[in-house]
C-alpha positions in Angstrom: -51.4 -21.8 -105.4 -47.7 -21.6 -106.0 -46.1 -21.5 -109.3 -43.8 -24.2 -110.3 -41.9 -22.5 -112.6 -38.9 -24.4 -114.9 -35.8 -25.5 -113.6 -32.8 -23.5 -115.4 -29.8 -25.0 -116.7 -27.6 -23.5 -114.2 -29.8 -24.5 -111.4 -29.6 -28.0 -112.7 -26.2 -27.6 -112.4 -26.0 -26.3 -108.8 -28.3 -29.2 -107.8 -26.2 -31.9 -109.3 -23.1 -30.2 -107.6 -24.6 -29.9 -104.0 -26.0 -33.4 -104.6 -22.1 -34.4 -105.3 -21.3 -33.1 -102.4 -23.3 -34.4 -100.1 -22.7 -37.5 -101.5 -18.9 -37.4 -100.4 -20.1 -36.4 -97.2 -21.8 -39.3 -96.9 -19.0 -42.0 -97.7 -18.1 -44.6 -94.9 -15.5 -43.6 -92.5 -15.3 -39.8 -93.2 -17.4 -37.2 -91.3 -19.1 -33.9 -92.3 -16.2 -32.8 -89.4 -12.8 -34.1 -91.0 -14.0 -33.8 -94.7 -14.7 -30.1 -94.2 -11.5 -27.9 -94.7 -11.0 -25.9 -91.3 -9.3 -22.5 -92.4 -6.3 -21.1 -90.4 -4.2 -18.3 -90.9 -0.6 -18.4 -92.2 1.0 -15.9 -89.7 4.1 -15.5 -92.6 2.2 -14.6 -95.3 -1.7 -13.8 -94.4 -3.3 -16.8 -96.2 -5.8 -18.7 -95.3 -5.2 -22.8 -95.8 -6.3 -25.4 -94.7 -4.9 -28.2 -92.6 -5.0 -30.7 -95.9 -2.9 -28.6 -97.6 -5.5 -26.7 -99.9 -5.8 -23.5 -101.4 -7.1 -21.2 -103.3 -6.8 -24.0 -106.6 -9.3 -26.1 -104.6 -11.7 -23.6 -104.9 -10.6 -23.2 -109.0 -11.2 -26.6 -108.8 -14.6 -26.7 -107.8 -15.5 -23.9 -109.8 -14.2 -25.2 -113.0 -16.2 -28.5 -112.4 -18.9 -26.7 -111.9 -18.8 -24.9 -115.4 -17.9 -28.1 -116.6 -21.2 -28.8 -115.7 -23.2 -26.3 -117.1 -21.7 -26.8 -120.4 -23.0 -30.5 -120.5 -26.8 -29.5 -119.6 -26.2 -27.0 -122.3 -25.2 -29.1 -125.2 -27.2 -31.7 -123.7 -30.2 -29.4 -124.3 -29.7 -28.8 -127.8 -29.4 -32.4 -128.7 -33.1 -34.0 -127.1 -34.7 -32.7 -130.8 -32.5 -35.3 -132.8 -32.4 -38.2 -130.1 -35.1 -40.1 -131.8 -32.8 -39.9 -134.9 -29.9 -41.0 -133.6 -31.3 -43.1 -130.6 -30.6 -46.6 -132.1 -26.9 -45.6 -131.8 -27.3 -45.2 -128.4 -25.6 -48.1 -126.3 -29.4 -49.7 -124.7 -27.8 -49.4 -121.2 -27.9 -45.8 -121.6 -31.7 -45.6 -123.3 -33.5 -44.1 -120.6 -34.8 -40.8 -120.9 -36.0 -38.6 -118.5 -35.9 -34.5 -117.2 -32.7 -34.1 -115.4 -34.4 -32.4 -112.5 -36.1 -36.0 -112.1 -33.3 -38.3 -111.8 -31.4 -40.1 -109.1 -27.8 -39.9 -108.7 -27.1 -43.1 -111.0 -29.3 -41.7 -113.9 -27.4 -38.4 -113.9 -24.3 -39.8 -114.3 -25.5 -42.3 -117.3 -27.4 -38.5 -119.1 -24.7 -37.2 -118.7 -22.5 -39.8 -120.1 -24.7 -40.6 -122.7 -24.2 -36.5 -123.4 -20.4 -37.2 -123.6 -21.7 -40.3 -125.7 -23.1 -38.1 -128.1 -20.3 -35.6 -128.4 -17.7 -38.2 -129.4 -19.8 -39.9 -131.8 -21.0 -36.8 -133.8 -20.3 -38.5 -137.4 -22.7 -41.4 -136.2 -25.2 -38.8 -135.6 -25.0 -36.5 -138.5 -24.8 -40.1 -140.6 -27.7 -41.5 -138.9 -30.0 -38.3 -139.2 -29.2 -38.5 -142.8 -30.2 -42.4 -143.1 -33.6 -41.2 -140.8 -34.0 -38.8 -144.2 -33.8 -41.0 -146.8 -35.4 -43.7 -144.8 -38.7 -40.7 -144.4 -38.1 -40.1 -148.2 -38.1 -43.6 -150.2 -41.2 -44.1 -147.5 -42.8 -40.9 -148.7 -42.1 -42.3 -152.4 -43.7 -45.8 -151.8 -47.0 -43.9 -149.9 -47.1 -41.6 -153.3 -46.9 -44.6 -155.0 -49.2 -46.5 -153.8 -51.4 -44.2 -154.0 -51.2 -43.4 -157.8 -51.5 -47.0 -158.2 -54.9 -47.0 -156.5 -56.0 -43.9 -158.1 -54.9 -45.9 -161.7 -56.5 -49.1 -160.4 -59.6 -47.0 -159.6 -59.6 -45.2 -163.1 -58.9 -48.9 -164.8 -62.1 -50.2 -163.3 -64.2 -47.2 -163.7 -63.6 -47.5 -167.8 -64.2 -51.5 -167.6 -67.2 -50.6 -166.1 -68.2 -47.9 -168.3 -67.3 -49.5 -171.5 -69.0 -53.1 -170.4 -72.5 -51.0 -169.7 -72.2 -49.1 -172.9 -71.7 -52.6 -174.5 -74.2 -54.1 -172.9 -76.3 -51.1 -173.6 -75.5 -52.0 -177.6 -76.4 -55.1 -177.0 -80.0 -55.0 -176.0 -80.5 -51.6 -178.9 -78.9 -54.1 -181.3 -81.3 -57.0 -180.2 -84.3 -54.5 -180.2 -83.5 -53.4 -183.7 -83.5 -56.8 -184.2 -86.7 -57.6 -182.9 -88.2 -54.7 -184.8 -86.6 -55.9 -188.0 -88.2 -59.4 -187.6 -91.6 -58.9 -188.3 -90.5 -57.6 -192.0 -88.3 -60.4 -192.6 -91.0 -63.0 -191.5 -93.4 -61.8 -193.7 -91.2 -62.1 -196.7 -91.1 -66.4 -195.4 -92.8 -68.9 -196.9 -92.2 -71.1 -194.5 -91.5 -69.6 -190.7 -89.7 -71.4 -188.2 -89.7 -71.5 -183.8 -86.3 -69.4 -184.6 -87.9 -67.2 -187.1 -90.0 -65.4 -185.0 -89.3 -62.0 -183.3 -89.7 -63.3 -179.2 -89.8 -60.2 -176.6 -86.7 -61.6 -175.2 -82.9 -60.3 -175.5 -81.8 -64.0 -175.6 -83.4 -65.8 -178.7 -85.4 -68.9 -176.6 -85.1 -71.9 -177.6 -88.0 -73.4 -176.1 -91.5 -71.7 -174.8 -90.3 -72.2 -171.0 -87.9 -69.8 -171.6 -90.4 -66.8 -172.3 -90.6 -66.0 -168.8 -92.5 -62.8 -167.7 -88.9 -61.6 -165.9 -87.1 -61.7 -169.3 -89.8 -60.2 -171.2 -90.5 -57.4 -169.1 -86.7 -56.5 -169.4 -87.4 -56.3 -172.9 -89.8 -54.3 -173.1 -89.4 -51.9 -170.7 -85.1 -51.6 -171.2 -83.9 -47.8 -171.2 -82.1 -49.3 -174.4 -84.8 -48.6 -177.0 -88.1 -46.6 -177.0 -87.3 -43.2 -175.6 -90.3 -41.4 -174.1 -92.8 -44.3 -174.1 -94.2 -45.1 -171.2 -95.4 -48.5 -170.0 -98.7 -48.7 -171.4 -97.6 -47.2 -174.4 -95.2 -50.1 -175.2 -97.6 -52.6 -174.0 -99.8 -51.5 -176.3 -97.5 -51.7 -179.2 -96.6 -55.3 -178.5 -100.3 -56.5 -178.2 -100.8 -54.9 -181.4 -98.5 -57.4 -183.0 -99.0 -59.9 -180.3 -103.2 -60.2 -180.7 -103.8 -63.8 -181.0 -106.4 -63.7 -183.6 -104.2 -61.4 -186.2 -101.0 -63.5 -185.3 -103.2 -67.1 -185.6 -104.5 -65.7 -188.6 -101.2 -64.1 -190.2 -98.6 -66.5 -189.3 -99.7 -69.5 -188.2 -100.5 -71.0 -191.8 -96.7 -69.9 -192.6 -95.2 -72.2 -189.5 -93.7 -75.8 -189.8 -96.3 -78.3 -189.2 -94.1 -80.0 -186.7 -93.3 -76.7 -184.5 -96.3 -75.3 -185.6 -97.6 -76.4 -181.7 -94.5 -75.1 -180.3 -95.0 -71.5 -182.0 -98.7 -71.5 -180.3 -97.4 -72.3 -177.3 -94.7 -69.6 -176.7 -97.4 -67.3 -178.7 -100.0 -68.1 -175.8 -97.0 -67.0 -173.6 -96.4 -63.9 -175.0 -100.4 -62.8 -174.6 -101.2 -63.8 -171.5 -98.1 -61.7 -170.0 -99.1 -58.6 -172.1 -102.7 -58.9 -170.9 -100.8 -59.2 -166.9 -98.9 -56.0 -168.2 -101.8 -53.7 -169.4 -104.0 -54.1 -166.2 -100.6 -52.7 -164.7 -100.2 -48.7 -164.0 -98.4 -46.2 -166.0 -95.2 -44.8 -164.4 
């Protein structure tokens, strides 16, 4: 398989000068046989001229566009790193891109006036690579910031968060404590009241309906209070208290005659969830 191997500057450079010629050659009206120089010999002095009157500074001429030439693809090569710097300067006629080796005649001539382009208008360069820094900067300052923002925004919630569960977590020890506490307090009453009396519930009820089994097993089973009980163990505390003979017998007399049906009720409540509770397992 043959190797394809890179096109040099000063093979571009050739290319683009043969491809100039040919081009000439090619113009309507003149043939490859009166365009071509025909050399004769000056007989006085030795010289070979031709019959259009050139000489040897035609040949200076050709060379020196030539060079011409290769110094464009040269600076032209050095400058294809900053184009996307810069390229919004760039007249939008002359915005195509494209390997030299690859264009037609047309695009040749616009690279390499967009080369002279960029020669001329080095201050607009240098300027607009600078403007392409700051521009990357104050964006690399907005991206840090936002970020720190979120990580702030993230730290903000994570405290709300922690300091709501360590007040809610107050809140059910302090309604535990509470609950504990009542059972002393009634028994220094005369006369109790529905609001008296020490429900299983975080929320004081303030009617039997509201003794649901969902709110009184989050009672009594909360992380909150009773640390290394299990299940049965707590269940069996609360009948203790909640056994409707010793509570009928202890603290019904003491209730309001007019709640005193009201007090039975939730009371009925309370037992016939703890007796659901104790036929439950252990875990």
């Amino acid at each position: 398989m043959p190797l394809n191997l890179k096109e040099t500057p000063a093979e571009r450079a050739e290319r683009a000068y043969r491809k100039d010629q040919r081009a000439k050659r090619k113009r309507p009206g003149i043939s490859w046989a009166s365009e071509r120089p025909r050399k004769r010999t000056s007989k006085a002095e030795g010289v070979h001229v031709s019959p259009e009157g050139g000489t040897v500074r035609d040949v200076e001429d050709d060379a020196g566009f030539r060079r011409k030439k290769f110094d464009e693809l040269a600076y032209d090569a050095g400058q294809d790193s900053a184009q996307a710097a810069y390229a919004r300067h760039v007249p939008s006629r002359w915005g195509r891109s494209g390997a030299p080796a690859e264009m037609e005649e047309e695009e040749y001539a616009e690279w390499v006036r967009r080369g002279m382009w960029r020669r001329t208008h080095m201050q607009e360069v240098e300027e607009a690579e600078a403007a392409a820094r700051q521009r990357e900067e104050r964006e690399k300052e907005r991206r840090a910031f936002r970020e720190r923002e979120k990580r702030e925004a993230r730290e903000r919630e994570r405290r709300r968060e922690v300091r709501r569960r360590e007040k809610e977590l107050k809140g059910k020890l302090d309604a535990w404590e509470a609950y504990e506490r009542g059972w002393g307090r009634m028994a220094e009453l005369e006369r109790v009241r529905w609001e008296d009396v020490p429900w299983p519930v975080f929320e004081h009820p303030s009617a039997p309906e509201e003794l649901t089994g969902e709110r009184m097993r989050e009672f009594l089973f909360s992380d909150a209070h009773s640390s290394g009980k299990g299940k049965k163990e707590r269940v069996r505390e609360a009948l203790l208290r909640w056994h409707p003979d010793k509570f009928e017998g202890r603290w019904m007399g003491r209730v309001r005659e007019g709640e005193r049906e009201m007090v039975r009720e939730g009371m009925g409540r309370v037992v016939r969830f703890l007796g659901e509770l104790g036929k439950e397992k252990d875990s």
